[in-house]
C-alpha positions as CSV (number, residue, x, y, z in Angstrom):
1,X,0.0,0.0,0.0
2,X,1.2,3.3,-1.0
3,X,2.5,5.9,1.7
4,X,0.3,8.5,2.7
5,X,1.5,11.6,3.8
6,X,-1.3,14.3,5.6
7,X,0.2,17.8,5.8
8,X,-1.9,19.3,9.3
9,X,-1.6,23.4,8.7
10,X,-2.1,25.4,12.1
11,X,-1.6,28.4,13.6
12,X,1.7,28.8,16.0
13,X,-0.3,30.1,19.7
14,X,0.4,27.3,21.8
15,X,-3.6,26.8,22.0
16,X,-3.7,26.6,18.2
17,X,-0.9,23.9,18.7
18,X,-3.1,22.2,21.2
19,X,-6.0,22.0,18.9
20,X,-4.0,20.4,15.8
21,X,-2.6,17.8,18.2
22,X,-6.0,16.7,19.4
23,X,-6.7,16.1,15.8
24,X,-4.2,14.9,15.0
25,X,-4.5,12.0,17.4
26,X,-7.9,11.3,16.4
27,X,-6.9,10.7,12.4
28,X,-3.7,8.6,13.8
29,X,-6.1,6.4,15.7
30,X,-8.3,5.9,12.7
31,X,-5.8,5.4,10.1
32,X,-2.6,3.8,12.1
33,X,-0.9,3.7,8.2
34,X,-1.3,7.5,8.3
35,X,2.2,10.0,8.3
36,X,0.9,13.6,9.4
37,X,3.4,16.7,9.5
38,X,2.4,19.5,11.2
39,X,2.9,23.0,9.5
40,X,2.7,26.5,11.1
41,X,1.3,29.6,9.2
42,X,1.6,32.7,10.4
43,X,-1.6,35.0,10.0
44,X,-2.7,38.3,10.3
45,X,-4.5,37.9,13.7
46,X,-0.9,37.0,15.2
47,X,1.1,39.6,13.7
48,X,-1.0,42.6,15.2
49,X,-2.2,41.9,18.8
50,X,-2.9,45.3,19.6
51,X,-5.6,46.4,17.7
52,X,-9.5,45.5,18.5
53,X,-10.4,42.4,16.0
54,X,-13.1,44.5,14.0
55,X,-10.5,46.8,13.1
56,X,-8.0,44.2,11.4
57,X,-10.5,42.8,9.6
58,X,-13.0,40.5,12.4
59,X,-11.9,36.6,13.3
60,X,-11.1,36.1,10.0
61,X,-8.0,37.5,10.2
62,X,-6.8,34.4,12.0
63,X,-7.8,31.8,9.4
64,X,-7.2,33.3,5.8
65,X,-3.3,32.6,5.8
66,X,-4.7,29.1,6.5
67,X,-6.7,28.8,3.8
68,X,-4.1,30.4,1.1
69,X,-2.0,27.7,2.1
70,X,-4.7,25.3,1.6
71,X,-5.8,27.0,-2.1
72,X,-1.9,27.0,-3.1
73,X,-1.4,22.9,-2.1
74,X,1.2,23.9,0.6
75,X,-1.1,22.0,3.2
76,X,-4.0,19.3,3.0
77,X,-5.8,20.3,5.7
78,X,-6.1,23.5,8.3
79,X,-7.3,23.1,11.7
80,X,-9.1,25.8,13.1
81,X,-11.2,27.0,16.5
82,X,-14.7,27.1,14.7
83,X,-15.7,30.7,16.1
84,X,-13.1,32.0,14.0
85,X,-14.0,30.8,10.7
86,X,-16.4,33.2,8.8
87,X,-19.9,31.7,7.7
88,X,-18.9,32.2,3.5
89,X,-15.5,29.9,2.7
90,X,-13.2,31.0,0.1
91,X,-13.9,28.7,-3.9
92,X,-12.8,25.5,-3.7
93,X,-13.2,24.8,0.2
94,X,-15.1,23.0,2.6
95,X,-15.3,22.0,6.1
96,X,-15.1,18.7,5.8
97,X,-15.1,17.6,9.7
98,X,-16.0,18.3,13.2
99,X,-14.4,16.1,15.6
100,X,-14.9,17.1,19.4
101,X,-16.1,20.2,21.4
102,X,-14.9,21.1,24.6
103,X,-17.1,22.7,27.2
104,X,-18.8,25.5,24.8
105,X,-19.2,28.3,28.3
106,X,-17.5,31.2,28.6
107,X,-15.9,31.3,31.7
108,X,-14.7,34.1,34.0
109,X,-11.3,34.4,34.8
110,X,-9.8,36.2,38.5
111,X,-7.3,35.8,40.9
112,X,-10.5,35.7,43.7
113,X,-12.6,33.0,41.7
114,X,-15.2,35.0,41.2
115,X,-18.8,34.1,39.8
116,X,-20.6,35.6,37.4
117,X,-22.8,36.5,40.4
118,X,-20.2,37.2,42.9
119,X,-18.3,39.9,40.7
120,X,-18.4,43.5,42.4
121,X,-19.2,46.5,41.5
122,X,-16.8,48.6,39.5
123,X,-14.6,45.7,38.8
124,X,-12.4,46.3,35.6
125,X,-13.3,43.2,33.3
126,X,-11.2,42.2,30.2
127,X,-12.8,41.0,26.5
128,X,-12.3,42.1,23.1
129,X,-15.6,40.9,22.1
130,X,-18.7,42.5,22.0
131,X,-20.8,40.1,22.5
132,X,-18.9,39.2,25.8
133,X,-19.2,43.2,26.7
134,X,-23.2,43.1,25.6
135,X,-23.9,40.6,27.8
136,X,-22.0,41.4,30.9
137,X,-22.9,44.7,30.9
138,X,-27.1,43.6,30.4
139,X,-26.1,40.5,33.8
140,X,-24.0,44.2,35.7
141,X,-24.3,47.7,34.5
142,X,-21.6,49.3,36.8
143,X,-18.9,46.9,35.3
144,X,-15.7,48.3,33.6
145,X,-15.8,46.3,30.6
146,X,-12.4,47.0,28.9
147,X,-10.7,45.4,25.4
148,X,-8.0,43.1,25.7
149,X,-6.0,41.4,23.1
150,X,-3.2,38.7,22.6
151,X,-3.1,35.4,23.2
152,X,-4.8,33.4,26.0
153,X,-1.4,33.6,28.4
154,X,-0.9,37.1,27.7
155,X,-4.2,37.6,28.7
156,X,-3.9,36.1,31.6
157,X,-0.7,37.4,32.5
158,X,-2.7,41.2,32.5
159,X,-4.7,39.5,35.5
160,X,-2.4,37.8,37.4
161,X,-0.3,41.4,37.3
162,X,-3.5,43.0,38.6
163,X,-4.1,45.5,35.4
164,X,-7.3,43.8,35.2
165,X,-9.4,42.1,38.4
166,X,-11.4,39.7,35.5
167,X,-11.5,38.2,32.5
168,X,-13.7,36.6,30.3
169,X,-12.4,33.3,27.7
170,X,-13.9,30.3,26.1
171,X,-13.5,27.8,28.8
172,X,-12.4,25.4,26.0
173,X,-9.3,26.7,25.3
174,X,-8.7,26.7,29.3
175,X,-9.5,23.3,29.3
176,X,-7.2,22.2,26.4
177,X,-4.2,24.4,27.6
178,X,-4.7,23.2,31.1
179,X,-3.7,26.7,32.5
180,X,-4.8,27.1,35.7
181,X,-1.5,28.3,37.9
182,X,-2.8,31.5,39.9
183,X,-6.1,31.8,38.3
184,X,-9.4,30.3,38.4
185,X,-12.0,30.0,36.1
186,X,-16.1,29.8,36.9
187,X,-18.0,29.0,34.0
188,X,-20.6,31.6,33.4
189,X,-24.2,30.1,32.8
190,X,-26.2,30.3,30.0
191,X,-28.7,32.5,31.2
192,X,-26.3,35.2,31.7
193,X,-24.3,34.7,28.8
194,X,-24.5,32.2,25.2
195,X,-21.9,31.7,23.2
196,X,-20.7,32.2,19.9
197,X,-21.2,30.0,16.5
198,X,-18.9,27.7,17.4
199,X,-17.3,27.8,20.8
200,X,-15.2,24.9,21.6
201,X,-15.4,23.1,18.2
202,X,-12.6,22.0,16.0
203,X,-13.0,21.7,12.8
204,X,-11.1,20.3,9.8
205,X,-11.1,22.4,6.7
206,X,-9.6,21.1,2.9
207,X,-10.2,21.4,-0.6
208,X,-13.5,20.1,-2.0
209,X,-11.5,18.4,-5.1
210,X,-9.2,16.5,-2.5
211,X,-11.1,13.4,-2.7
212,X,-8.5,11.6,-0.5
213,X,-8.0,13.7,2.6
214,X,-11.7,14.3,2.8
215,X,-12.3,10.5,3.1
216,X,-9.5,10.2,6.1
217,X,-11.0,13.4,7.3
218,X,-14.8,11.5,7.1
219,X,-13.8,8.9,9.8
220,X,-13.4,11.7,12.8
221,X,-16.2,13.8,11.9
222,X,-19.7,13.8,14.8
223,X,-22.3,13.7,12.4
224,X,-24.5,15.2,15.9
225,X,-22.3,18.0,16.5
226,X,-21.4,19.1,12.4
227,X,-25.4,19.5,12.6
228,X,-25.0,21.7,15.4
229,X,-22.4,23.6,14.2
230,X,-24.6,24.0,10.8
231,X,-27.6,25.1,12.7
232,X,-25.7,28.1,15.1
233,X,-23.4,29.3,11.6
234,X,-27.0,29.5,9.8
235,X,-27.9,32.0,12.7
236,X,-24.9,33.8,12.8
237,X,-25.2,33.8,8.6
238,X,-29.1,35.1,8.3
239,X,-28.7,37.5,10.9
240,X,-25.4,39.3,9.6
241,X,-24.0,38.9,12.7
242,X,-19.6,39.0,12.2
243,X,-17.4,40.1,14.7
244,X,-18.8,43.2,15.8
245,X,-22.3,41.9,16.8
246,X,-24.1,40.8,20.1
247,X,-25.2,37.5,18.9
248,X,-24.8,34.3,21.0
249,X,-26.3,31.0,19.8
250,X,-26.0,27.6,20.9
251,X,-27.0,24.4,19.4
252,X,-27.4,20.5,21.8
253,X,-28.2,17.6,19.5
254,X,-28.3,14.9,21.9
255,X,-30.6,11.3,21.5
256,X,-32.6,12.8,17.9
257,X,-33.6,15.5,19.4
258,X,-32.7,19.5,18.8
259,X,-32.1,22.5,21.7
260,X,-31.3,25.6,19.7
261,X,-30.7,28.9,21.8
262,X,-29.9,32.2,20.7
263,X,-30.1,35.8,22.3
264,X,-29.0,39.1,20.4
265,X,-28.0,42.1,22.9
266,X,-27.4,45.5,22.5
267,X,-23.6,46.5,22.7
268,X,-24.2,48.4,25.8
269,X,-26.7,45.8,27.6
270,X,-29.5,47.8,27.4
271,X,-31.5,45.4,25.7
272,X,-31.3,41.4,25.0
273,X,-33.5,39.3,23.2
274,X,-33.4,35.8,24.3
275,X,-35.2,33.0,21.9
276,X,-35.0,29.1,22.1
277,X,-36.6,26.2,19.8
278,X,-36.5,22.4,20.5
279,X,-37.8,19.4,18.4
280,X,-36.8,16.2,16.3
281,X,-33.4,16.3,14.3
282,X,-35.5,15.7,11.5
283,X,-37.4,19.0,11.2
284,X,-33.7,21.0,12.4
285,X,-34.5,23.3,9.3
286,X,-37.7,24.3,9.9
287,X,-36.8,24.7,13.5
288,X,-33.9,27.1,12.8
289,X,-36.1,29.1,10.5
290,X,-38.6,29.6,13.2
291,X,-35.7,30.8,15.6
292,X,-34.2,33.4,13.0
293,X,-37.8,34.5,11.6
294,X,-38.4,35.2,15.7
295,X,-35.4,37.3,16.3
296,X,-35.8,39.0,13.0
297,X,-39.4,40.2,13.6
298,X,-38.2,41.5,17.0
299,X,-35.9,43.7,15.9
300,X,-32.5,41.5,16.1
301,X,-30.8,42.6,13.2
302,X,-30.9,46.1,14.4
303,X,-29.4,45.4,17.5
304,X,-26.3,44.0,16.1
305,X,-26.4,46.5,13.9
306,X,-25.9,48.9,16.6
307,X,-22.2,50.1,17.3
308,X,-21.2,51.1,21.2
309,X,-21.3,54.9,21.9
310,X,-18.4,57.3,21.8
């Protein structure tokens, strides 16, 4: 049998290294025959750490080097945090396979261990992400909701110095990093806060023409959670919600059945609609139809329209 040879493309952060590795594990258990090398890319969402993510360009920025390299034949496959990866793909492209999700909660981060609950007044809270600062700010109006950007230990390293007394990050990439020296992290509940298209999933993209690595690629892939994934990027599509907006949506497939979740806030709290639909797997279209229809007659897409004041 002839060698094969599966080039894994990633980013360099030591999460993004994380990620491939968990993937890379899975495909080596399903296809002991297979030789992966692992390739870093260097994007745009590494090189400038400074500037807010709307004004580089929105999560995209950290995927499109990816996906060059995947148009040019440099790698067969990128591995990528879903919430990064815009709703349109470039020609030729396709996500051909969702493999895990980690816990999908934001969590909040503090030298204390605060809750969500527990959080005082006035406290200076860290996110680049508005629909992190949206929903805060609707759960607390006298926070300090701040931006913050770098990676995930840069981040916390602003904490742990005391420039910040929170923090909010995708408990996922807590859990994957297993960084928990000095700091502790209380998941924050639903009710107060959803989370984006995406949170916690991996996912495998390639070329639609590359008829081999999508069948290696087939054998990892949840069939329950890329419907899930689906259903919360179709919300996240319809609505016109990118990086700038309040939306959070959240999709459970679990035994047949369907839980789909979404609320839309305003960037200053003010306002949040919350909607929710349930039912059979089998009608999953005509139950994220209701759910956008719903949030659309409400008002949603002005909302995330809105932009913060000043």
């Amino acid at each position: 049998m002839a060698k094969h040879v599966l080039r894994i493309g990633t980013r360099g952060s030591a999460l993004a290294l994380a990620q491939a590795d968990r993937v890379a594990r899975r495909l080596r258990a399903a296809h002991p025959g297979l030789t992966l090398e692992l390739r870093t890319v260097r994007t745009a969402g590494d090189r400038d750490q400074k500037r807010a993510l709307e004004e580089i360009g929105g999560r995209g920025v950290f995927v499109t080097a990816l996906e060059d390299a995947l148009l040019a034949g440099e790698i067969d496959v990128a591995v990528h945090s879903l919430k990064d990866v815009p709703t349109q793909l470039p020609a030729g492209l396709t996500l051909a396979a969702c493999p895990e999700r980690a816990d999908p909660h934001d969590a909040l981060v503090s030298r204390a261990g605060w809750s969500i609950d527990s959080l005082p007044e006035g406290a200076r809270v860290g996110t680049g992400s508005p629909r992190r600062r949206g929903q805060l700010l609707h759960a607390h109006q006298n926070l300090r909701v701040d931006p913050i950007r770098g990676n995930v230990d840069t981040r916390l390293g602003k904490v742990l110095a005391g420039e910040y007394d929170a923090l909010v990050l995708a408990r996922a990439g807590l859990l994957r990093l297993g960084r928990r020296q000095g700091i502790k992290a209380v998941p924050i509940p639903f009710r107060v806060m959803l989370p984006p298209a995406g949170q916690g999933t991996l996912v495998a993209e390639a070329r639609r023409d590359d008829r081999s690595t999508l069948k290696f690629l087939a054998a990892i892939d949840d069939p329950a959670l890329a419907l899930a994934s689906r259903l919360e990027r179709q919300v996240t599509s319809e609505l016109g919600a990118g990086c700038h907006g309040g939306l959070g949506v959240l999709a459970t497939v679990r035994a047949g059945r369907l839980y789909l979740r979404a609320a839309v806030v305003a960037p200053d709290g003010s306002a949040l609609l919350w909607r929710e639909v349930r039912g059979a797997c089998d009608v999953a279209d005509q139950l994220v139809r209701r759910l956008i229809d719903r949030l659309r007659a409400e008002g949603a897409e002005r909302l995330l329209a809105a932009r913060p004041a000043g």
